[in-house]
C-alpha positions as CSV (number, residue, x, y, z in Angstrom):
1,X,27.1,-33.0,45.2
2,X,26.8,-31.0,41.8
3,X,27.4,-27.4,42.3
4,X,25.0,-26.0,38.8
5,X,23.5,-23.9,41.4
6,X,26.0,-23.0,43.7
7,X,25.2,-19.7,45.7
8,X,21.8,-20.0,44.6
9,X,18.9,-19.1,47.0
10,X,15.6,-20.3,45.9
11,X,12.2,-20.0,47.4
12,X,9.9,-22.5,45.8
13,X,6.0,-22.4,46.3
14,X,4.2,-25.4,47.0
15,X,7.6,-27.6,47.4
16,X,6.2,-30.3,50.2
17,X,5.0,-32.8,47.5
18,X,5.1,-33.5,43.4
19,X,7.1,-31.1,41.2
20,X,7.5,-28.5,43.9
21,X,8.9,-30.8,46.4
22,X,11.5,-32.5,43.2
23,X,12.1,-29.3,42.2
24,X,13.5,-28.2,46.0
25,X,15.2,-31.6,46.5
26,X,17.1,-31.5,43.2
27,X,18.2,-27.7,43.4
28,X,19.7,-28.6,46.6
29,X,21.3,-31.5,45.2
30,X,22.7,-28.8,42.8
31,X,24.1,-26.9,45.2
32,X,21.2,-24.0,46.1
33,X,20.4,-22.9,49.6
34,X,16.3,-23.8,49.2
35,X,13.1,-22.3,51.2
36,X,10.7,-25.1,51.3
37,X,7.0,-23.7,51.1
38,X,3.7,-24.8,51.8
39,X,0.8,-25.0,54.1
40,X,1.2,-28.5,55.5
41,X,4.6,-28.4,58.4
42,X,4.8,-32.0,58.9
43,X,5.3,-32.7,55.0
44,X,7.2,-29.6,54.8
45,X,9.7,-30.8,56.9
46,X,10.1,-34.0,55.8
47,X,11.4,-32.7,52.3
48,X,14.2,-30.6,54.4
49,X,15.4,-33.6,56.8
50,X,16.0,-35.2,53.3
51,X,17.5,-32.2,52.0
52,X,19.6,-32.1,54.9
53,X,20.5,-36.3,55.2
54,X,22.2,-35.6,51.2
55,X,24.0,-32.5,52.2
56,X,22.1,-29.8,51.3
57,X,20.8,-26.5,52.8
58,X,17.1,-25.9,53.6
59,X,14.2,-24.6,55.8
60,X,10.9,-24.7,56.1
61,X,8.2,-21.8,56.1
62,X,5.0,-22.1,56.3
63,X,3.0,-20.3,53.2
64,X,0.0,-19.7,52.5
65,X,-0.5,-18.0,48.7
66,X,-3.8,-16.7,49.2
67,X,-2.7,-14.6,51.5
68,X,-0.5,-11.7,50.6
69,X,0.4,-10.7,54.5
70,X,1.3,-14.3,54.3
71,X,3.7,-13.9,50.8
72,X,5.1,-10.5,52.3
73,X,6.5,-12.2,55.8
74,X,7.8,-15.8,54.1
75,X,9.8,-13.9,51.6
76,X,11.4,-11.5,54.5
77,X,11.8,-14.1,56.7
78,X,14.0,-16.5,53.6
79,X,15.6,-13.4,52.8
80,X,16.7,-12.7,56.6
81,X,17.8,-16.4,56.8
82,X,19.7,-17.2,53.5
83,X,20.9,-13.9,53.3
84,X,19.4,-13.0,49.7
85,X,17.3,-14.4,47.3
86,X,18.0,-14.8,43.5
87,X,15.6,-17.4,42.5
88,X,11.7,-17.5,42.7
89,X,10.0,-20.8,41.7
90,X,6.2,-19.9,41.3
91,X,4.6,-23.7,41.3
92,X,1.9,-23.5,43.9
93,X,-1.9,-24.2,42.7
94,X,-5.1,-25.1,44.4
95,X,-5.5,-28.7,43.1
96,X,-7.9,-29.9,45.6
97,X,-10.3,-26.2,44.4
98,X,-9.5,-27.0,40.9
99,X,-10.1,-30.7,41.2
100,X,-13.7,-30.1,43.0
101,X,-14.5,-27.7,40.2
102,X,-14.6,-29.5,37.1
103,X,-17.7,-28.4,35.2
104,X,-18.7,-25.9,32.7
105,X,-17.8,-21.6,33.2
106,X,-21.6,-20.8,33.2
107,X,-22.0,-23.5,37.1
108,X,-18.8,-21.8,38.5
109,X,-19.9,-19.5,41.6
110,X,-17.4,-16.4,42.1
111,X,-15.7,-17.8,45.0
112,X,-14.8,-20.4,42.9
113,X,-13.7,-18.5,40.6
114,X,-11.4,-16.0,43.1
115,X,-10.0,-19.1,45.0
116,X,-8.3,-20.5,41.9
117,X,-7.6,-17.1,40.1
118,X,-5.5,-15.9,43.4
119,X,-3.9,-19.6,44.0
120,X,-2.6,-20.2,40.9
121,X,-2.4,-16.5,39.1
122,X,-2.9,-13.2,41.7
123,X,-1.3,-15.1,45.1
124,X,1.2,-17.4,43.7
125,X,2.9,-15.0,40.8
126,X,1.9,-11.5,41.1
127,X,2.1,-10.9,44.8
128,X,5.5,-13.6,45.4
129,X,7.2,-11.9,42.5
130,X,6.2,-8.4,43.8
131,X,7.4,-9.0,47.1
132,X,10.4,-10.7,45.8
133,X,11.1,-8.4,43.1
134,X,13.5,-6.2,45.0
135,X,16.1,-8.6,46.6
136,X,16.2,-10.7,43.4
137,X,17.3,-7.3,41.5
138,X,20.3,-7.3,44.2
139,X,21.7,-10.9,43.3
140,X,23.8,-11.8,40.7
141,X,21.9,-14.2,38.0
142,X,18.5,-13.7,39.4
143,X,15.5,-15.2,37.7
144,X,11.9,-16.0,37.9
145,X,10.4,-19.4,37.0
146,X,6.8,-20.5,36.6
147,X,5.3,-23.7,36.6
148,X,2.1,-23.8,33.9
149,X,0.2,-26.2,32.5
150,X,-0.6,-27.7,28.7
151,X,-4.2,-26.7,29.7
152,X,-3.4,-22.6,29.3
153,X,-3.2,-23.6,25.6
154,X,-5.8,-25.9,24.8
155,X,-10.1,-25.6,26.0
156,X,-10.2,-28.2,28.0
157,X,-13.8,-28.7,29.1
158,X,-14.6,-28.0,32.9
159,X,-11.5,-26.6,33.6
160,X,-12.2,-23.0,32.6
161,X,-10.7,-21.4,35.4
162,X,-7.6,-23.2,35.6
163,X,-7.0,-22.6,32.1
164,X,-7.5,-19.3,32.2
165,X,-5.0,-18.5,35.2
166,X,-2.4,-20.5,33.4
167,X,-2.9,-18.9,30.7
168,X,-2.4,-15.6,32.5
169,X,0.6,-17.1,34.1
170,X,2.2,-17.5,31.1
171,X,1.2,-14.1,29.9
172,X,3.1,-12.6,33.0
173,X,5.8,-14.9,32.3
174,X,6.9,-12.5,29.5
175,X,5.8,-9.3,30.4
176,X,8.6,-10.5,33.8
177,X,10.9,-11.1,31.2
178,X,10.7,-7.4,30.0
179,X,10.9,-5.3,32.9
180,X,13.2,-7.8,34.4
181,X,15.8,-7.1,31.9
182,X,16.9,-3.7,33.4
183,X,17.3,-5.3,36.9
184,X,19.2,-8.5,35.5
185,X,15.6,-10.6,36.6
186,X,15.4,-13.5,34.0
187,X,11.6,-14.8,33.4
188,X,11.2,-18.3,32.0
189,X,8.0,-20.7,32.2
190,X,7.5,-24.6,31.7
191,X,4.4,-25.9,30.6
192,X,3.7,-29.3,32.4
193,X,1.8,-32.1,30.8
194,X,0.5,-35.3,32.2
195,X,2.9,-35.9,35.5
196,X,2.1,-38.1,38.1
197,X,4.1,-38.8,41.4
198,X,3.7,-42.6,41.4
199,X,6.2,-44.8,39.6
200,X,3.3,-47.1,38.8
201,X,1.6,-45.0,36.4
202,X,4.8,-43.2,34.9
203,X,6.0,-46.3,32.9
204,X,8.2,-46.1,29.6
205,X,4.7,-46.8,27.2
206,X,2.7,-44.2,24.7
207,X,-0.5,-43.7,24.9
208,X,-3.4,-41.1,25.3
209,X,-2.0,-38.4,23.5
210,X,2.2,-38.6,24.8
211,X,4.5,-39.5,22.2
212,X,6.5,-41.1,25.0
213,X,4.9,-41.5,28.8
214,X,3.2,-40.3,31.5
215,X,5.7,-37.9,33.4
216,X,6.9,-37.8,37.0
217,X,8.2,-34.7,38.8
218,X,11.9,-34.9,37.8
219,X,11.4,-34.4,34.7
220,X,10.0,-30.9,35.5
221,X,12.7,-31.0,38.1
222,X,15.5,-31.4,35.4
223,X,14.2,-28.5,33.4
224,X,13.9,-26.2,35.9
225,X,17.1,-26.9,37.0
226,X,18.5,-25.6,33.5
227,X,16.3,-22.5,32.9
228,X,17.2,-21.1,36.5
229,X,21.4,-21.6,36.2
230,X,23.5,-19.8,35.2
231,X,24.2,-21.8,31.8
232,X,20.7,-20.4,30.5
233,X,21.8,-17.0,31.3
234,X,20.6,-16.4,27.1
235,X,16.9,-17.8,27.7
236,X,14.2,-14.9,29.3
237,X,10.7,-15.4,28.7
238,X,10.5,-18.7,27.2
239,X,8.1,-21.0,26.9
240,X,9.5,-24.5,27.6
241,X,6.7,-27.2,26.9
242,X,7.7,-30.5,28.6
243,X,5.0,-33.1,28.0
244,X,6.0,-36.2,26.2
245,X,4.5,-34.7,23.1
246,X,0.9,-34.6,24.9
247,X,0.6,-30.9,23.0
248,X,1.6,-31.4,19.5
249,X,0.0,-34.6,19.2
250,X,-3.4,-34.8,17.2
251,X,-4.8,-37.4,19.1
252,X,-3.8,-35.6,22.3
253,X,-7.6,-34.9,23.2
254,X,-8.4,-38.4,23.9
255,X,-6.4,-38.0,27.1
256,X,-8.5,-35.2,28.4
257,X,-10.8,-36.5,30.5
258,X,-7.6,-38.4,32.2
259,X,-6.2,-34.7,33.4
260,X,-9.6,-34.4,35.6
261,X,-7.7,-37.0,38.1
262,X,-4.9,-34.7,38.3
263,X,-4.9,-31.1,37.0
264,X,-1.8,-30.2,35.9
């Protein structure tokens, strides 16, 4: 096993499937102590049996982002079980709310609204980074990463309220940054394009907007990896776009009614 991330604890959000659940796997390949997260157990501890069968150190806690009570306990109970924490992944959303809400802002209802505002922007950043806040300014090389989305930046139609807590994700990404700094807390963000779990659909071809492929969850995986060791100790809030080129593509929009399958 590497060791880029030896003496690491990380508490990931939504790590029992996609990016989350690459991002815990390979940080434990790397050497981190991990807190897998998530609302579903039996997937939750799948991804810590393989953790475990490669070597690496993890547990499972059951989260719930919309809940702060439920954001307050996980983060004491990793803390009382690792013995710290010094990294906080932020990569939980609502798909399935965000996937049964493609249409235009004026049809959205306010509950709507809430339940993807507070799972991708109040539950899963502000109240994880609050609560972790304090034990990541004990720990040496702490840092703060969030998982957004290509669709902060661009209008993509029916996905107003995703877009707009992205957007705000990224905004909080920097304003982390700067009030991190006196406590040693690094903020960094990536911005996700087109990724898709399935090996089937992330072949080596161009198309709808990339300038390479479709992506699949290590490639987030690999990044994150990076902004949260110790060797980007220099980067604090940064914008790191990984996309295959989807955003500085012209033709890029013809792949927007493709993101409606899977909002990234």
């Amino acid at each position: 096993m590497s060791e880029r991330l030896k003496d690491k604890t990380v508490l990931v959000t939504g790590s029992t499937r996609g990016i989350g659940r690459s991002i815990a796997e390979h940080f434990a390949s790397e050497g981190a102590s991990v807190a897998v997260t998530g609302r579903t157990e039996g997937r939750g501890r799948k991804v810590v049996d393989r953790i475990r069968a490669a070597g690496g150190e993890a547990e499972f806690f059951s989260l719930d982002v919309t809940s702060e009570d439920s954001i307050r306990a996980v983060v004491d109970a990793v803390v009382a079980r690792f013995g710290g924490l010094s990294t906080l992944v932020n990569n939980a959303a609502p798909t399935d709310a965000v996937a049964g809400t493609i249409k235009p802002l004026h049809e959205y209802d306010t509950a709507e609204w809430e339940r993807i505002m507070t799972g991708t922007l109040t539950g899963n950043v502000f109240w994880a980074s609050k609560y972790a806040w304090p034990h990541l300014a004990r720990s040496e090389g702490a840092s703060i990463l969030n998982i957004s989305s290509g669709q902060s930046l661009s209008g993509f139609k029916g996905f107003a309220a995703y877009g707009a807590a992205k957007a705000g994700v990224n905004s909080l990404t920097r304003t982390l940054a700067v009030e991190g700094s006196p406590d040693g807390i690094r903020a960094n963000c990536i911005l996700v394009g087109r990724v898709v779990a399935s090996k089937g659909d992330s072949g080596h071809h161009t198309g709808g907007g990339r300038l390479t492929r479709i992506g699949n969850p290590m490639d987030i995986a690999y990044a994150a990896t990076w902004l949260v060791s110790d060797e980007a100790e220099f980067a604090t809030g940064s914008m790191v776009t990984v996309d295959g080129g989807f955003s500085i593509n012209g033709d890029a929009v013809s792949d927007a009614e493709s993101l409606a399958a899977q909002p990234v």
